[in-house]
Structures are given as C-alpha cells and as structure tokens.
C-alpha positions in Angstrom: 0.2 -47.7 -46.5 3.8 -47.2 -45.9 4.4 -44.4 -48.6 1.4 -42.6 -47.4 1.9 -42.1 -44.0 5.8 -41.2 -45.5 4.8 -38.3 -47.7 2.3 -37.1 -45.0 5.1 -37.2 -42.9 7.2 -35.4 -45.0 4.5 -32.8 -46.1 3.0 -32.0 -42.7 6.7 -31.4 -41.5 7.3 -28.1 -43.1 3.5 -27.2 -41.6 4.5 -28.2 -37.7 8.0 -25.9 -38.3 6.6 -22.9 -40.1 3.6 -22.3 -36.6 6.6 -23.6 -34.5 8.7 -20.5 -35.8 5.6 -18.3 -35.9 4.9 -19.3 -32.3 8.8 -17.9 -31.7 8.9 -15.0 -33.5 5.8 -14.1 -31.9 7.0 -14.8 -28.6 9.8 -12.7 -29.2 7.4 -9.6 -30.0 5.4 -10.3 -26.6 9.0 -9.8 -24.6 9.0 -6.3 -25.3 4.7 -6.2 -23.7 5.1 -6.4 -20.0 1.8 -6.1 -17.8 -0.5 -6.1 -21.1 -3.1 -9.3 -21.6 -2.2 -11.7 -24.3 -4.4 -11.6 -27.4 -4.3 -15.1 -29.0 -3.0 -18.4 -28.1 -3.9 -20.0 -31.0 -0.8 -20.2 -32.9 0.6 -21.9 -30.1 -2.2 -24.5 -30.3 -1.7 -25.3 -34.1 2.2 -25.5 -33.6 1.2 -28.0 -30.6 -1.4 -29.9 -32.7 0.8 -30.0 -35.6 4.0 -31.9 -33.4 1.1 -34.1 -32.2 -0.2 -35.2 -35.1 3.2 -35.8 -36.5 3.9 -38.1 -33.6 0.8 -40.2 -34.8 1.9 -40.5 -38.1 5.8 -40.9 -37.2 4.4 -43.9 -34.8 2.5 -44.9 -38.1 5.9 -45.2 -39.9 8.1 -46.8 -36.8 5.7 -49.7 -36.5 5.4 -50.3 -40.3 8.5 -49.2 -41.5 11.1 -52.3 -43.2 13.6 -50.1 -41.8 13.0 -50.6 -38.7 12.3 -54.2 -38.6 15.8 -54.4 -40.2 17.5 -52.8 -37.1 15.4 -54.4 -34.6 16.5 -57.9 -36.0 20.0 -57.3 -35.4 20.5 -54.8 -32.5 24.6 -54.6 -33.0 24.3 -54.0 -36.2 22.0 -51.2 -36.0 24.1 -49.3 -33.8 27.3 -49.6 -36.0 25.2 -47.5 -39.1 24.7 -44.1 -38.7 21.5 -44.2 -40.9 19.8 -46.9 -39.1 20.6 -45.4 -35.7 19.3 -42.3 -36.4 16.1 -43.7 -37.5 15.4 -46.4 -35.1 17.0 -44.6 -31.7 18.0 -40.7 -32.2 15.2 -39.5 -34.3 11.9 -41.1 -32.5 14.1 -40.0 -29.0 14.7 -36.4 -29.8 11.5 -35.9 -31.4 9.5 -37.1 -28.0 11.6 -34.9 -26.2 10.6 -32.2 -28.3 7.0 -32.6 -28.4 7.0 -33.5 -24.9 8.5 -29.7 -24.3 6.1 -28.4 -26.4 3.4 -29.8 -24.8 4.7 -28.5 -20.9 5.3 -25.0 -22.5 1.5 -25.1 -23.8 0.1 -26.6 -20.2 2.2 -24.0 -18.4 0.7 -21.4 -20.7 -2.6 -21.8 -19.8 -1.9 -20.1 -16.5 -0.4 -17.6 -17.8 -2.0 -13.8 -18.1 1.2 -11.6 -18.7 2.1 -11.4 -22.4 5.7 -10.9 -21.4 6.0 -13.7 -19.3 3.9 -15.8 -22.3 6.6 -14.9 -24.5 9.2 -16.2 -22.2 7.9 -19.1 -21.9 7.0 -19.7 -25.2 10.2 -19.0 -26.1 12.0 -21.2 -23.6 10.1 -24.4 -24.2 8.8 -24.1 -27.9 12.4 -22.4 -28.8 14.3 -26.4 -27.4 11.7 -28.6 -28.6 11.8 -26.7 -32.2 15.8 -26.9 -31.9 16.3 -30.8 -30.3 13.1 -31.5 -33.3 15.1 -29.3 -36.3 18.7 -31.1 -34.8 17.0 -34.7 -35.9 15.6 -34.3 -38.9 17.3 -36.2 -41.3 19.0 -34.1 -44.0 18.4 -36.1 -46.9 15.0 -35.6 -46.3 15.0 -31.7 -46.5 15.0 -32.5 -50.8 11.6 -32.4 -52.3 
C-alpha cells in the first residue's frame, strides 16, 4: 500500500504543478482584460482538485509511512536530521499552507466577474501556494 500511494504521489505531482502554472500564466493574460467577463474557470478548478487530491494521498503516506513512525518515536532526534524534519514537519506544513491558499483564491473567485481582477487574484493566491508548495518539495524526489 505504501509504494502505491508513493508513486501516485509522485506521479500526480507533476499533474497538480503543470494546471497550477497554467492557472498563472493564464492569470497573467487576464491582467491585461479589464471590464471584460471571464470565459472559463475550469483550469482553476483542476489545479484546485489536483492539490486536493494530493493532500489525500500525502495524508495516505504520513499515516502509513515508517518514516514517519521513526521521527515520531523520538521527537529530538527528528529535529536534529534535516531529512526527517522535512518530511515529518516542513513538508506536510508548507503544503497545507499552500492548498489552504489555493483553496481561498478559488472561494474568493467565485465572486468575482472582472477578468482582470480574476487574474489578480489568481495570481496572488495560486502564485504563494504554487511557490510555498514548489519551496517543499523534496529535491531528491524531482529524479524519475
């Protein structure tokens, strides 16, 4: 169970940052359309389904993970290793905080009619939960 919920993990991660980026660049194009209706806010959706359902699956991996029951065993310890503390504090932390941006930029979209002022807020929350999310991802993971 352990290695699934791993390599789905891994796999759906490069899904959840490739709409997270199209959600940016595309929020960057709807700066430059003040007063006009938006057309879509699906992208947004998928990029805020995506960080969702990688929250499931990372929750998966925090309550199953030997890794974790390691650190939790011996607190002091944890903290002195960089790789433990990462994925037992810093990770799980910084990726809440980044879905949990995500997901106010998407509820504050709803309200929202201007395609500039979309953009701008796309861009504000999507573009700090994508950056605090990219900022934790560990890079020994980024090798196929």
């Amino acid at each position: 169970m352990y290695t699934g919920l791993l390599h789905a993990h891994h796999w759906l991660r490069y899904i959840a940052l490739i709409l997270l980026l199209i959600s940016i660049v595309k929020a960057i194009i709807d700066l430059k359309h003040k007063g006009q209706e938006i057309k879509s806010r699906k992208t947004e959706l998928y990029s805020l389904i995506s960080v969702h359902l990688q929250l499931l699956i990372g929750l998966g991996l925090f309550f199953v993970s030997h890794k974790i029951e390691l650190a939790l065993g011996d607190m002091g310890m944890a903290m002195k290793d960089p790789a433990l503390r990462l994925a037992l504090i810093e990770h799980p932390l910084l990726m809440l905080i980044g879905i949990i941006l995500i997901t106010l930029g998407y509820m504050k979209l709803k309200t929202i009619t201007d395609r500039a002022l979309y953009g701008k807020t796309v861009l504000i929350y999507y573009g700090i939960g994508t950056l605090l999310i990219l900022s934790r991802i560990p890079m020994y993971s980024w090798t196929l």
